[in-house]
N, C-alpha and C positions, 0 to 999 in steps of 0.2 A: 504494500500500500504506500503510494508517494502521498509522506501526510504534509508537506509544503504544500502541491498544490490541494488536498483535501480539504486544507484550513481554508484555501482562497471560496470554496463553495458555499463557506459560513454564509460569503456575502450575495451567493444567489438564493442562499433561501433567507434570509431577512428580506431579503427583494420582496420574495414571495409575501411576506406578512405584508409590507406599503402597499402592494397591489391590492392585495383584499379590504384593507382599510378604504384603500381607497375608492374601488369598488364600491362598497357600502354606501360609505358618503354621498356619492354621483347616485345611488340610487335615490338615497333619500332626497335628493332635491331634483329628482326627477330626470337628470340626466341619462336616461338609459341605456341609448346609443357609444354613451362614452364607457360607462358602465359593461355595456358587453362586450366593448373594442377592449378593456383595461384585461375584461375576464380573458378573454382567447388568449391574449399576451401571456397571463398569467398562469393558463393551462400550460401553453409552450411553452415557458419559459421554466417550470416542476416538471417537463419532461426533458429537455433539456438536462436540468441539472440530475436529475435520477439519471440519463446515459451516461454524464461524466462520473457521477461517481459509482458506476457499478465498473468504468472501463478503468478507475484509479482502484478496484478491489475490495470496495465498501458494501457491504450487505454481504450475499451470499451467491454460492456458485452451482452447488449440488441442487437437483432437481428438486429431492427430500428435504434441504434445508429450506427451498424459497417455498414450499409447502407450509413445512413450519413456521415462516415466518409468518406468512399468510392467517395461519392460523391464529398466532398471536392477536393479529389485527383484528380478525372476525372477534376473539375473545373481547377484545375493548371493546368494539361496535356494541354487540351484544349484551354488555355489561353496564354499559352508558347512563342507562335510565337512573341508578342510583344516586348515582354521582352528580350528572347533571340536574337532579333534582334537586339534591343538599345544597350545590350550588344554588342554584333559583332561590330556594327556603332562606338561603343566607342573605339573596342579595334584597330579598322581600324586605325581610326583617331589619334593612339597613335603609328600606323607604325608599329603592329603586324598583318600581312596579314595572316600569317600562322592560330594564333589561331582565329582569327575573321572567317577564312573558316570552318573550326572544328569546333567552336560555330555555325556555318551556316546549318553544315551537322547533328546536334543533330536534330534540327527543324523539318524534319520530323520525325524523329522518335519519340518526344513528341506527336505529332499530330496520329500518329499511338500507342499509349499506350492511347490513350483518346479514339480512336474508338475499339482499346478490351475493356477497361472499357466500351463503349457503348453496345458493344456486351453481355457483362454478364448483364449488365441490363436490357436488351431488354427481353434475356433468363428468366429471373425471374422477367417478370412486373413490373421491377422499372421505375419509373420516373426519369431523370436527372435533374429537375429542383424544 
């Protein structure tokens, strides 16, 4: 793993976090056009950075490991609801209704990113467990 250039990828995914911020913002004020030009960048630009650092050695190589990894991730998705709800409850209880509803409304959609990962495992005889 070349961790000089690994390190320089910190700063394409911080990229990644301004573009979503940014996103957001342009939605809320209705910009939406900008808002979906910012998103597509920002898709390419996390695919992008996952080719470089899987061709620097980062993640995994065996078929059976990117499996597992995978599976890691479904376990989050899947697991979401808890968490993101203690979150919400906290941020209630600190008299942000706004973002505690937004944190509320991600919730399904975690739950729906665990039953696609369920789907591609199904499709290829993996086990989830």
């Amino acid at each position: 793993r070349d961790s000089v250039a690994s390190r320089g990828l910190g700063d394409v995914y911080k990229r990644q976090e301004e573009y979503y911020v940014l996103i957001a913002q342009a939605r809320e004020h209705g910009l939406n056009d900008l808002a979906d030009a910012m998103q597509a960048n920002a898709n390419e630009d996390a695919a992008h950075g996952g080719r470089y650092a899987s061709m620097l050695g980062e993640g995994v190589s065996a078929e059976d490991a990117i499996w597992d990894r995978a599976r890691a991730f479904w376990q989050a998705e899947a697991s979401a609801r808890p968490a993101l709800q203690s979150i919400a409850d906290k941020v209630r209880a600190a008299g942000r209704d706004d973002i505690a509803d937004a944190i509320e409304d991600t919730i399904p959609e975690e739950e729906g990113h665990a039953k696609r990962l369920e789907a591609v495992f199904k499709a290829h005889g993996k086990t989830l467990k």
